[in-house]
N, C-alpha and C positions, 0 to 999 in steps of 0.2 A: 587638572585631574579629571575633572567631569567630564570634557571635550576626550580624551583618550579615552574614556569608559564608554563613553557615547559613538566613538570608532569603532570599540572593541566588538562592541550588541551588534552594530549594523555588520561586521568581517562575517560573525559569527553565525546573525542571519544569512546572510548571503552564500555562506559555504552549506550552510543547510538546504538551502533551495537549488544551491546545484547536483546537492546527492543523486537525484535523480537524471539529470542531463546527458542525452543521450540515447533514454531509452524511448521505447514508443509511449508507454504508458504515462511519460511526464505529459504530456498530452491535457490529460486528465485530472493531473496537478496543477496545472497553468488554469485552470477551469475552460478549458477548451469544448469540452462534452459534455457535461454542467456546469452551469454559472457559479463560479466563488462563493458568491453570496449565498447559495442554497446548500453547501456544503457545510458540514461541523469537522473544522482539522485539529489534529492532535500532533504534537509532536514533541519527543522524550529523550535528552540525551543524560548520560554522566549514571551514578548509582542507582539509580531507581531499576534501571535495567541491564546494569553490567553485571545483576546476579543470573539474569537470562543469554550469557555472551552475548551483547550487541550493546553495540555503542549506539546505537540510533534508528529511532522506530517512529514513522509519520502515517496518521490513517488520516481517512477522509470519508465521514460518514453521511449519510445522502440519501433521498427518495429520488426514484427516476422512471422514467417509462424504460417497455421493451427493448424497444428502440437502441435506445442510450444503455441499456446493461449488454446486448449485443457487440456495439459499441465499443465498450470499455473489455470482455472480455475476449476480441480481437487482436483490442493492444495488448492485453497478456499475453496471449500465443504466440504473437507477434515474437517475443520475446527471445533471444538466443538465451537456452536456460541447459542446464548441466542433468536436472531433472525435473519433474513434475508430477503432480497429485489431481487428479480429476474428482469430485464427490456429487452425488445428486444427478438425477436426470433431466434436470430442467427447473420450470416454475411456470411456464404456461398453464397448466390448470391444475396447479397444486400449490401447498404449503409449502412444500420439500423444498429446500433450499440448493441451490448450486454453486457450488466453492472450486475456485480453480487455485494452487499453490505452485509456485514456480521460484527453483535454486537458479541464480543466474549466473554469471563466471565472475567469479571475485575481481574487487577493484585494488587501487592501493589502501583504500581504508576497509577493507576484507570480503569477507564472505557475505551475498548479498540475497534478499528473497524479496519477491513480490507475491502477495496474497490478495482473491478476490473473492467477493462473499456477495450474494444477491439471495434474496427469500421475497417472492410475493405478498402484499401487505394489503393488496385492492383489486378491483376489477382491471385496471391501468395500472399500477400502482405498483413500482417497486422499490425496498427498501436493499443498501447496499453498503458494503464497507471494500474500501480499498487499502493495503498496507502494505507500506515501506518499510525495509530493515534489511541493516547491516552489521557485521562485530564481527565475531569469532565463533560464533556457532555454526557447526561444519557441516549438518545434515536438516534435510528437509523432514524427515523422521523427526528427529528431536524439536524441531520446532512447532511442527504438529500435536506435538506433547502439550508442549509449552499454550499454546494456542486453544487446545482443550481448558484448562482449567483457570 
């Protein structure tokens, strides 16, 4: 019984780390762009957030130079997306945060979005969130919502 539980975690993992495969952004997930180890990951499936429609939601939160948020917000664009949300004019010499939100073309497990979040935090210095998610939530408007509060 244990050895099938222990099957079960590692499928389970492993289907989770392929949600992203394929796209450019998994890049970023692999720790390609920053080091694993300097990332804090999150990731949520089952009720906690199927009152938000989505089966599953992974962020990956991180300090990084210019550089690496350029970087990172490349592979989003990168992205064959259905639509998108631009916010902020930068962080080069401001507080003002720059969010990029991008609806991408549904998979077999549904409707998918990737979100990117950078705010300056230093001279060098930037802090940044990157998020995964997928469900049933249909509009990049309502997840915007969701995302506010």
């Amino acid at each position: 019984m244990k050895r099938f539980s222990f099957i079960w975690i590692m499928l389970a993992m492993a289907l989770q780390a392929m949600a992203q495969q394929g796209l450019a952004v998994n890049k970023v997930f692999e720790g390609q762009v920053v080091p694993s180890e300097k990332m804090v990951e999150t990731r949520v499936r089952g009720r906690d957030i199927a009152k938000y429609q989505l089966s599953f939601f992974r962020s990956l939160r991180f300090h990084c130079t210019p550089a690496q948020a350029e970087e990172i917000f490349t592979l989003v664009e990168k992205e064959k997306s259905l639509k998108s949300v631009r916010s902020g004019s930068g962080y080069a010499d401001s507080k003002e945060a720059r969010t990029l939100m991008v609806q991408l073309p549904p998979s077999a497990k549904g409707n998918r979005f990737v979100c990117v979040k950078a705010k300056k935090t230093g001279k060098n210095q930037l802090q940044m969130i990157l998020i995964y998610m997928e469900g049933k939530l249909d509009s990049l408007d309502k997840l915007a919502e969701i995302l506010k509060n």
